[in-house]
N, C-alpha and C positions, 0 to 999 in steps of 0.2 A: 349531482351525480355521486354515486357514492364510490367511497375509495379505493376498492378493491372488485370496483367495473374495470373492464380487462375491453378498451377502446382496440376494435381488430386496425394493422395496418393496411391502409388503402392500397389497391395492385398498382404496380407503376404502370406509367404512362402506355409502354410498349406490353404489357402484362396483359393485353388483352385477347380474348376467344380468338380475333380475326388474325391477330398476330403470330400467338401461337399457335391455330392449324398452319397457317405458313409454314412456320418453322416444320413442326413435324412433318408435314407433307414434303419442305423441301428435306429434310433427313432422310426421309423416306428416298425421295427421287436422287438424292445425289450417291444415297448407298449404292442403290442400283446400278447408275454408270460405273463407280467405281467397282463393280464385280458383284454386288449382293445379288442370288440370285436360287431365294427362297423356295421351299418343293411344295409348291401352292398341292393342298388339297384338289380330287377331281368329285366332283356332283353328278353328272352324265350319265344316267343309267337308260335301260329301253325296259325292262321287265325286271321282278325281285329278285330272280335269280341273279344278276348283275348288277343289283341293287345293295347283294348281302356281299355279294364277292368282291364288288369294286371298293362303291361310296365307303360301307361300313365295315371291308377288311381292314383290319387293326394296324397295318402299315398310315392308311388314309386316316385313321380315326388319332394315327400318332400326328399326322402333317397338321390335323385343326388343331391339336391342343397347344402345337409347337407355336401355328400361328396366331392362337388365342393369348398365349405368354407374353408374345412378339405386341400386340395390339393393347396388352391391359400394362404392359410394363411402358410404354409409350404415351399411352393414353392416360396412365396415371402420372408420369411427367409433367407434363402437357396440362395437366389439371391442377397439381400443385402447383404449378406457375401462377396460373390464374386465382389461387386462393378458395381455391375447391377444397373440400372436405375428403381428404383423398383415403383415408380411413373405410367409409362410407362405399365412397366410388371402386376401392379395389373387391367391396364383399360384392358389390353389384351388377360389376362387369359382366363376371361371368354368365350370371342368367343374360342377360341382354345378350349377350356373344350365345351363347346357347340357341335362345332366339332366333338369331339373324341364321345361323348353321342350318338350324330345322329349316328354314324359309328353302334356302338355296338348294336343300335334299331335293323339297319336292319340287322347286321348281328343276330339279335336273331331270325329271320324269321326262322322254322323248314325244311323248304323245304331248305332253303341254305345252315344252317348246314349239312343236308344230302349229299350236294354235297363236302363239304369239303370245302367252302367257309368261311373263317376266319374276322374278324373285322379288321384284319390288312390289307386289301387288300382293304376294305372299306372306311378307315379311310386314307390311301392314296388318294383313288379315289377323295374325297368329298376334301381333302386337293389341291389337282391339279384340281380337277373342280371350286374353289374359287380363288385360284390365277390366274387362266386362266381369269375368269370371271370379276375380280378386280383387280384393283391396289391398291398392302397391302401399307396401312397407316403406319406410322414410330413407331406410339401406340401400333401397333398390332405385329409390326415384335420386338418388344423387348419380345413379350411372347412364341413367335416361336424361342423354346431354342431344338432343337431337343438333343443334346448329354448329356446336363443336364436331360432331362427326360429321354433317356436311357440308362443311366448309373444309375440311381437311380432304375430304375427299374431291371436289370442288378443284383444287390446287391440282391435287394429282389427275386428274382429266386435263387438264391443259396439256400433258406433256402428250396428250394421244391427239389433240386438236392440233394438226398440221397444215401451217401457209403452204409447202411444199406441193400437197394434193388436189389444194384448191387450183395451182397454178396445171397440173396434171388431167384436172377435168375439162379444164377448156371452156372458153368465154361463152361458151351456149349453157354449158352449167349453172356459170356463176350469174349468168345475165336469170335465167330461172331464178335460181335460189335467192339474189338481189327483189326480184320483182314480188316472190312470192311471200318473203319475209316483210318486204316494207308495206304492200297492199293489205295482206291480209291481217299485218299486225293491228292497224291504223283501224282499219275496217272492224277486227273484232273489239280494240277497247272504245272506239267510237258506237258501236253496240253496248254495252258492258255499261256505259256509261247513259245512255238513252235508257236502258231497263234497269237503271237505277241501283246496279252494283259497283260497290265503290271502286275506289281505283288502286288501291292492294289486290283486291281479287282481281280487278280486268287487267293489269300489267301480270299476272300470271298466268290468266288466264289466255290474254291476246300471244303469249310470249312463248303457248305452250301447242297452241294452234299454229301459230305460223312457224318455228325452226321446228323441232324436232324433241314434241310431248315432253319424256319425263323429265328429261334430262335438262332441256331447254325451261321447266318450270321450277326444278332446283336452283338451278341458277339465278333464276330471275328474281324468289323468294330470297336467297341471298345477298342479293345485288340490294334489296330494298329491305333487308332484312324484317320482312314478312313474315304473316300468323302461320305458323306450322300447321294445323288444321285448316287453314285455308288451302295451304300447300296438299296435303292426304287430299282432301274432297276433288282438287283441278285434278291429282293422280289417278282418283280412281276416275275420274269421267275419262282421261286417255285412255286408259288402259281396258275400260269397258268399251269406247268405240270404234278401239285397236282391232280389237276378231273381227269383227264382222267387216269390216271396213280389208280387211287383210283376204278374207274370202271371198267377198265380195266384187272387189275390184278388178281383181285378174278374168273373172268370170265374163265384165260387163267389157272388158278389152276384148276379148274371143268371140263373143253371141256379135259386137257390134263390129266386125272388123277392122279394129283401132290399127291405127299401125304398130308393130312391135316397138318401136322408139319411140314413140308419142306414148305409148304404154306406160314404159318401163321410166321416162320424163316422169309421166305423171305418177306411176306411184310413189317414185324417190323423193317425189315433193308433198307427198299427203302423207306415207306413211310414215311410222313417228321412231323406229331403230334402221338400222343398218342389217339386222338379221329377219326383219318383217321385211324388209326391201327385197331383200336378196329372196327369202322364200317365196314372194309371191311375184317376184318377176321372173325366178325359174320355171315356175307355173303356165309362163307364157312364152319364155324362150331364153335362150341362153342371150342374145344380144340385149330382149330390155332389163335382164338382170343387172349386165353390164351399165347400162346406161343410168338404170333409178341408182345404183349404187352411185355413179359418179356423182349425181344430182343431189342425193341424201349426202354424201363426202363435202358439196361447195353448203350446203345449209348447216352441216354440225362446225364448219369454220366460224360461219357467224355467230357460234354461242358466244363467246368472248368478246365480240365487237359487241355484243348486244347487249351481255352483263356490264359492260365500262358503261356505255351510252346510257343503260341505266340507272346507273350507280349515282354520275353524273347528275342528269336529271334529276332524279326522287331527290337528294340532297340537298339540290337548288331550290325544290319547289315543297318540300317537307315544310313544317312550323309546327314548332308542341307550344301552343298558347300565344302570347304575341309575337309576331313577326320580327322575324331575325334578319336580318339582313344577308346575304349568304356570300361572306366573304369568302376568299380565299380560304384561310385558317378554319370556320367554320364547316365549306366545302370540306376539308382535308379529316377533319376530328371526325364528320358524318359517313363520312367514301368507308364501304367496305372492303379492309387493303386483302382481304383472301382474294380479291380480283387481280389485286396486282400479283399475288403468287400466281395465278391463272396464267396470266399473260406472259409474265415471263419465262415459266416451265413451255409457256407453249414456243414463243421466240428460240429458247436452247433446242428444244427436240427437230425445230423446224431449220435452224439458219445453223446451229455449230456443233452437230451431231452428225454422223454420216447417216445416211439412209439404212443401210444395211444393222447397221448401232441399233437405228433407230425399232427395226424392226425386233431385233433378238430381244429388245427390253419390253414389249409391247405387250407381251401375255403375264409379264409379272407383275407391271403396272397397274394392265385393267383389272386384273384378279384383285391387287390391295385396293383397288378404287371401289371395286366391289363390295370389298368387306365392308368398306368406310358407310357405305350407302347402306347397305342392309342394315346395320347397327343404326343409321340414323331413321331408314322406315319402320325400327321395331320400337325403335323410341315414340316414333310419331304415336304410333298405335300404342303405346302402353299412356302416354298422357290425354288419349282423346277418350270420348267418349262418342260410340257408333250414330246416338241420337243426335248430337254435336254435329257432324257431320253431313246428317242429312239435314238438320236444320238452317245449314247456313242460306242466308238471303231468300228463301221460301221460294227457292226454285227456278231463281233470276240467274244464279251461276250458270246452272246446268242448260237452262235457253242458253242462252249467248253462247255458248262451246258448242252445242248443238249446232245453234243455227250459224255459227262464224266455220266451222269445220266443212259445213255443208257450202261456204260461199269458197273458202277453200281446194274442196274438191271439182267445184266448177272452172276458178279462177286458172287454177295450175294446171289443167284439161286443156283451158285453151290457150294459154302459156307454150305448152307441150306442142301441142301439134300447131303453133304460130313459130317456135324456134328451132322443135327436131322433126317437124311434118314437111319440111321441104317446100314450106309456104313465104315465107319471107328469106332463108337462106337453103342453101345444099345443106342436104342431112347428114350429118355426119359420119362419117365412116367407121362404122364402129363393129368387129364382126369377133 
């Protein structure tokens, strides 16, 4: 070696990615109780007129630069810890933040909300339409940290995952959302696995079917820390089977006289947000709106039972070459610990926060959760390429989501009308 090689030092032990979104994200969340309570940008437009007045009036265009400072002066902490090139990453930032901003414009558009069309599918799109378009500079690919921004973001969603609500739906909820997660899970990576996709893709794939799509497939990629383009392709198959599944099904409630609660059961358990629930069961009535929410409320509980179990798991049964024995210690060094920021953001906001607390902090939260995700789907899309994408496993993903979604919407149909059709118990009184 020669003398004046400049040997970098190794990150300490706790120096690493999953540690440090922790930390930030708990920064993040502890500011907030303590009073922080930032003047989140609005996106929300119906027409340009209200597009130029609102989104892009220069008060709002001040709130993103404010929160863009706020994310790149944190994010470039947070990176120097880790021994990032933070030089690099603070020229970089900003297009990536730029990125993720455009995403969330258009997804404020009210006719796309209608459809069920998320920012996240946006924020991919715009991310794969730039890298297709360019060739990323070596400045820019240092701020394209996809797993750092989801794992940070990852943290701060647990503090909206409430044991409280689960208890608030009522055992006919959680007996659904129990049955509909462990069945359908089991069921799709046992598919997944017959049609010969590995099991990176089928534990995201199964994970993103049975709790609740996108959100339920970050996690899980997480948990197993999983190929990021594995992760885009399971997002767009959600998010493409979201519409039509979101019009479709309140349609096929109405022509076949479903009952309103056996409805509003079943959509809360197929469809894959809380704002697809809510639209397409007021579509049918105010009562199954009520009800899919509760039902979608006991299945977004289970992301966190589901990301430990499989953090767990993968670690246990992982091996890079020969066989480790999966001690303790090894377990411990493997376990993705942004899980445990997960859990315990969710424990505070659920057992030693008041309700009412909990409520006032709730739209400043999801708003920085949001950012955290956009910035990680525009990364996705600036490191993939579109053909990548469609190429993976030649078409055995996309069966299995298919066809595990489709066992899904049968499963939780008769789930629905065996626990709110008044067939095995009195239906619930729910008005």
């Amino acid at each position: 070696m020669a003398e004046n090689t400049i040997v970098p030092t190794p990150p300490r032990r706790w120096a690493t990615e999953d540690w440090i979104a922790v930390a930030l994200a708990s920064g993040m969340i502890l500011a907030v109780i303590l009073g922080w309570r930032p003047d989140l940008p609005k996106f929300s437009w119906k027409n340009s007129s209200e597009l130029t007045t609102t989104v892009l009036a220069a008060g709002n265009l001040l709130r993103i630069f404010i929160i863009g400072f706020i994310f790149l002066v944190v994010g470039s902490v947070g990176y120097a810890l880790t021994g990032g090139n933070v030089r690099r990453f603070v020229a970089g930032f900003p297009v990536v933040f730029l990125l993720a901003t455009i995403a969330q414009v258009i997804a404020g558009d009210a006719r796309l909300k209608a459809w069920g069309l998320e920012y996240v599918i946006f924020a991919l799109g715009i991310g794969l339409l730039v890298s297709h378009a360019l060739r990323l500079p070596e400045w820019l690919r240092e701020a394209v940290r996809t797993e750092y921004y989801i794992k940070t973001g990852l943290v701060i969603l647990g503090a909206s995952i409430l044991f409280k609500e689960l208890l608030q739906a009522g055992w006919l909820g959680l007996a659904q959302a129990l049955l509909v997660v462990t069945v359908v899970w089991y069921f799709a990576f046992w598919l997944a696995r017959r049609l010969r996709v590995d099991d990176e893709f089928g534990v995201m794939l199964a994970t993103a079917v049975s709790i609740c799509g996108v959100s339920a497939a970050i996690a899980a990629c997480g948990a197993i820390n999983g190929d990021r383009k594995k992760l885009s392709y399971v997002t767009s198959l959600v998010l493409i089977c979201a519409v039509p599944m979101m019009v479709a099904m309140p349609w096929i409630v109405r022509t076949c006289s479903i009952p309103e609660l056996v409805g509003g059961a079943w959509l809360g358990g197929t469809l894959d947000t809380s704002g697809s629930v809510a639209a397409a069961g007021e579509a049918i009535s105010q009562r199954a709106m009520k009800v899919g929410v509760i039902v979608k409320f006991s299945q977004n509980i289970l992301i966190g039972v589901a990301a430990f179990v499989l953090s767990v798991w993968w670690t246990m049964r992982k091996t890079d070459g020969p066989v480790e024995k999966p001690t303790a210690r090894v377990i411990w060094e493997r376990f993705p610990k942004f899980v445990l920021g997960f859990i315990a953001a969710s424990l505070v906001f659920s057992f030693w926060l008041s309700p009412d607390f909990v409520k006032s902090t709730k739209p400043v939260l999801d708003g920085l959760r949001t950012w955290w995700f956009a910035l990680a789907f525009v990364s996705i899309g600036l490191e993939t390429r579109f053909t990548e994408i469609l190429g993976q496993g030649r078409g055995r993903p996309a069966a299995t989501f298919i066809i595990a979604q489709a066992f899904n919407i049968l499963w939780t149909l008769v789930l629905a009308w065996l626990l709110f059709g008044g067939m095995l118990f009195p239906a619930p009184d729910i008005r």
